[in-house]
N, CA, C and O atoms as a DFTB+ gen file, in Angstrom:
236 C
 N C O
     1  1       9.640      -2.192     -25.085
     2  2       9.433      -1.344     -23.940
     3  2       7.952      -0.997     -23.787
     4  3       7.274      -1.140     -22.770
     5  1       7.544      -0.487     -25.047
     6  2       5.448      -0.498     -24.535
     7  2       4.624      -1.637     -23.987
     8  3       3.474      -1.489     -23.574
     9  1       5.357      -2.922     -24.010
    10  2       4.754      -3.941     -23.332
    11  2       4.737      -4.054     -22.499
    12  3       3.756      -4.665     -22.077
    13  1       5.953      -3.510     -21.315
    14  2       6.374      -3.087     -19.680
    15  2       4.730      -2.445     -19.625
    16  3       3.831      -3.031     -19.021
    17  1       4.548      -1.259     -20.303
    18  2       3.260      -0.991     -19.450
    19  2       4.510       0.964     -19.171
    20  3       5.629       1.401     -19.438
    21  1       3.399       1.329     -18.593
    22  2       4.143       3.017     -18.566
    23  2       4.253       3.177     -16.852
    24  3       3.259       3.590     -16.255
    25  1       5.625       2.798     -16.015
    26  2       5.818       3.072     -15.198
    27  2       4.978       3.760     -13.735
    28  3       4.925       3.390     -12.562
    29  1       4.412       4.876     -14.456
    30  2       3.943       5.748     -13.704
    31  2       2.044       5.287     -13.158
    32  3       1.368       5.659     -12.199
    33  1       1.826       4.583     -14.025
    34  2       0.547       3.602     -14.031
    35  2       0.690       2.815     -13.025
    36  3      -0.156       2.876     -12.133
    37  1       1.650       2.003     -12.931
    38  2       1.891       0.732     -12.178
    39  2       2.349       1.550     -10.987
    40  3       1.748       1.131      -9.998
    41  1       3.166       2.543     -10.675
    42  2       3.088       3.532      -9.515
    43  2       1.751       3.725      -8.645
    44  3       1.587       3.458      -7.455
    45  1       0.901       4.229      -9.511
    46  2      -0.455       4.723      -9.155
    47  2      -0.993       3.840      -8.689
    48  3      -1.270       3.842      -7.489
    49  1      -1.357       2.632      -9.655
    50  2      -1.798       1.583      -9.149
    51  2      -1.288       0.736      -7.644
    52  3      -2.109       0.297      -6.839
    53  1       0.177       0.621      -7.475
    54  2       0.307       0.599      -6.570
    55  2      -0.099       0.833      -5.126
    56  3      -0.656       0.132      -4.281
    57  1       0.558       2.534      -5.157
    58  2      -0.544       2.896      -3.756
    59  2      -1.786       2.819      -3.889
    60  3      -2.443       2.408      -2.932
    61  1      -2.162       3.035      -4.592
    62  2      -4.071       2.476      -4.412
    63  2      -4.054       1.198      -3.993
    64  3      -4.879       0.980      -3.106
    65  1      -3.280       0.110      -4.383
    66  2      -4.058      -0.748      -3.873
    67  2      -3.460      -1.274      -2.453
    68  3      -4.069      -1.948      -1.623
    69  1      -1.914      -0.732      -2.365
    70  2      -1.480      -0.493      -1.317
    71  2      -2.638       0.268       0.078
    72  3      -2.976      -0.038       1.221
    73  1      -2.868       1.225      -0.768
    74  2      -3.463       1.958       0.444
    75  2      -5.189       0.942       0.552
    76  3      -5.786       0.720       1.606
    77  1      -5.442       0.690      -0.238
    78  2      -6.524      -0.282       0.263
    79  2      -6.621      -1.497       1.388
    80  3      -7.346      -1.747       2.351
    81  1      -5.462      -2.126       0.715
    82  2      -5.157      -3.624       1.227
    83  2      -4.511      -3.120       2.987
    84  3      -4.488      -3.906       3.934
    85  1      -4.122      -1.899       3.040
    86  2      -3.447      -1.438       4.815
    87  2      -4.752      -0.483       5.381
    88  3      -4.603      -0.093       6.539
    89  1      -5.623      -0.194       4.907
    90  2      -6.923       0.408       5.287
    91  2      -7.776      -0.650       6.092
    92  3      -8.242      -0.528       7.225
    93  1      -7.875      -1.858       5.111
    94  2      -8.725      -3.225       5.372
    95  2      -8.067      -3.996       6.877
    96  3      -8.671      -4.550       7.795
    97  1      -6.113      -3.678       6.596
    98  2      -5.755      -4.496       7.779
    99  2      -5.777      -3.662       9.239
   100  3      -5.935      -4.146      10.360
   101  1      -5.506      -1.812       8.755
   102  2      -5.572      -1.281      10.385
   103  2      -7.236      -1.057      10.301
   104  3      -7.668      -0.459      11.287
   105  1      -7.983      -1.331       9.563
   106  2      -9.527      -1.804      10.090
   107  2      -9.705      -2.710      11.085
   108  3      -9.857      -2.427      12.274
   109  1      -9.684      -4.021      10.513
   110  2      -9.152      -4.906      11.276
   111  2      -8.542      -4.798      13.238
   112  3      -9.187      -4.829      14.286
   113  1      -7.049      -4.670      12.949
   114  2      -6.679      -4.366      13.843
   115  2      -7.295      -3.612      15.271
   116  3      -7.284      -4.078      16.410
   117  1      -7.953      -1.997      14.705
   118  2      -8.620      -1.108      15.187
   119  2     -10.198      -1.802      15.813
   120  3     -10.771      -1.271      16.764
   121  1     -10.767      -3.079      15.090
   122  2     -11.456      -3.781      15.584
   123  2     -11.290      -4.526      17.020
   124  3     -11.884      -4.608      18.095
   125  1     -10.089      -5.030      16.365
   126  2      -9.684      -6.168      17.631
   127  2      -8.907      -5.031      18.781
   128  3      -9.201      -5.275      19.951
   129  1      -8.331      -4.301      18.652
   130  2      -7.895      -3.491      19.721
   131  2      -6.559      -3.127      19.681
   132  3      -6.064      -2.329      20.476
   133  1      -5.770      -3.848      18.516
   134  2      -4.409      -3.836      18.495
   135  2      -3.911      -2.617      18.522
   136  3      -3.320      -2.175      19.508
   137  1      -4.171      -1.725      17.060
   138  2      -3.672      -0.812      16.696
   139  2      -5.096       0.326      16.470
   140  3      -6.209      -0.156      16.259
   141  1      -4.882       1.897      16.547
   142  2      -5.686       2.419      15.473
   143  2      -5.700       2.624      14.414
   144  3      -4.637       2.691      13.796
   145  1      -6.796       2.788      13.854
   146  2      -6.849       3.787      12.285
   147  2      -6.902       5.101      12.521
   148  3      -7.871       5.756      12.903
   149  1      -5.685       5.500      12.246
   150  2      -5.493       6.943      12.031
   151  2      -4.902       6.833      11.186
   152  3      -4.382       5.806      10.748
   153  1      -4.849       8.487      10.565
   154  2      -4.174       9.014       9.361
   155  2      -2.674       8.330       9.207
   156  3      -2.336       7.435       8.432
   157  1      -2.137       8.810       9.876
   158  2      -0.814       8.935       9.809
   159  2      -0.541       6.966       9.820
   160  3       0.271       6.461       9.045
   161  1      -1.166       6.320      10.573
   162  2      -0.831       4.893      10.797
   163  2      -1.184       4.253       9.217
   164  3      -0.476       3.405       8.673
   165  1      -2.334       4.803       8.658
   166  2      -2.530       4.252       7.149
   167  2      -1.707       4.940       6.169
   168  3      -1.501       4.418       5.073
   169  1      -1.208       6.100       6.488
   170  2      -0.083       6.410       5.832
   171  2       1.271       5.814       5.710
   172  3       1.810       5.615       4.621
   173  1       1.782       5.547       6.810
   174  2       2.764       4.768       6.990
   175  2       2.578       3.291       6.571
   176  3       3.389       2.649       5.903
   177  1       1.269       2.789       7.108
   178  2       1.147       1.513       6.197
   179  2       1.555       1.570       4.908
   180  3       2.501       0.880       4.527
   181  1       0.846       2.455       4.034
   182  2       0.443       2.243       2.325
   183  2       2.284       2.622       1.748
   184  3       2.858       2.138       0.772
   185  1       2.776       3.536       2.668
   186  2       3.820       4.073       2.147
   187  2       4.995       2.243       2.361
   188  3       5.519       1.672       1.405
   189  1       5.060       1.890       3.455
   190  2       5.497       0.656       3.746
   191  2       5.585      -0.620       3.066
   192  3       6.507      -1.432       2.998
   193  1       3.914      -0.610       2.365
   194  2       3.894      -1.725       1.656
   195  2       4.206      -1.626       0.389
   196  3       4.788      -2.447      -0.320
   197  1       3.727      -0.412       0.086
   198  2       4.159       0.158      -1.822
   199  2       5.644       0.131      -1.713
   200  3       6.029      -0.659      -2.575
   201  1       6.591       0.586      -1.108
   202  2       7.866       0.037      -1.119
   203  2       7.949      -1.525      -1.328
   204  3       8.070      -1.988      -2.462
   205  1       7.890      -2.205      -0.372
   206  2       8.293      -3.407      -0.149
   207  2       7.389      -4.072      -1.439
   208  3       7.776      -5.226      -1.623
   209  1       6.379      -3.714      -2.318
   210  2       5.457      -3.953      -3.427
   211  2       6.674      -3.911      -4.312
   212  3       7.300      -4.937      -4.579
   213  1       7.014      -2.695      -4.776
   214  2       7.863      -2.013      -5.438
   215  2       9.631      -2.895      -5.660
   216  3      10.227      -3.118      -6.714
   217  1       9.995      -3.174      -4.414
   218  2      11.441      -3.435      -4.190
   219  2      11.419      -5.459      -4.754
   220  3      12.394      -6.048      -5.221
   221  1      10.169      -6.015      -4.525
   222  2      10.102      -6.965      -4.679
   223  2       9.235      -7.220      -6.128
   224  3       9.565      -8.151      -6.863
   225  1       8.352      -6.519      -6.402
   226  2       8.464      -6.952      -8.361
   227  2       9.314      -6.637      -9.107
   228  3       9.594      -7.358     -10.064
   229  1      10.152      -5.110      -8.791
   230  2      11.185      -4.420      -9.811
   231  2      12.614      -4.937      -9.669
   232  3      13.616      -4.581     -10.289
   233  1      12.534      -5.493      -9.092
   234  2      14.126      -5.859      -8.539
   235  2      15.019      -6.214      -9.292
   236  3      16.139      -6.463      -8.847
């Protein structure tokens, strides 16, 4: 079980890099005109992808 690594790490890590990798894309977006960067839209991103992160390594 100490080789898993401590849950709550790989959590953290997660949204961070969650919230990075959906920062970079409603950047993006907010460039081209699609969508904005606002709070709430990078929130919902990071929260979106750290799930779907989550549901698809732990499964």
């Amino acid at each position: 079980m100490a080789r898993d690594g401590d849950i709550r790490v790989l959590l953290v890590l997660d949204l961070l890099l969650s919230a990075a990798f959906a920062g970079l894309v409603l950047w993006g977006m907010d460039f081209a005109g699609v969508a904005e960067f606002t709070l709430p839209n990078l929130a919902f991103a990071t929260a979106a992808l750290a799930a779907l992160t989550y549901v698809v390594v732990l499964r």
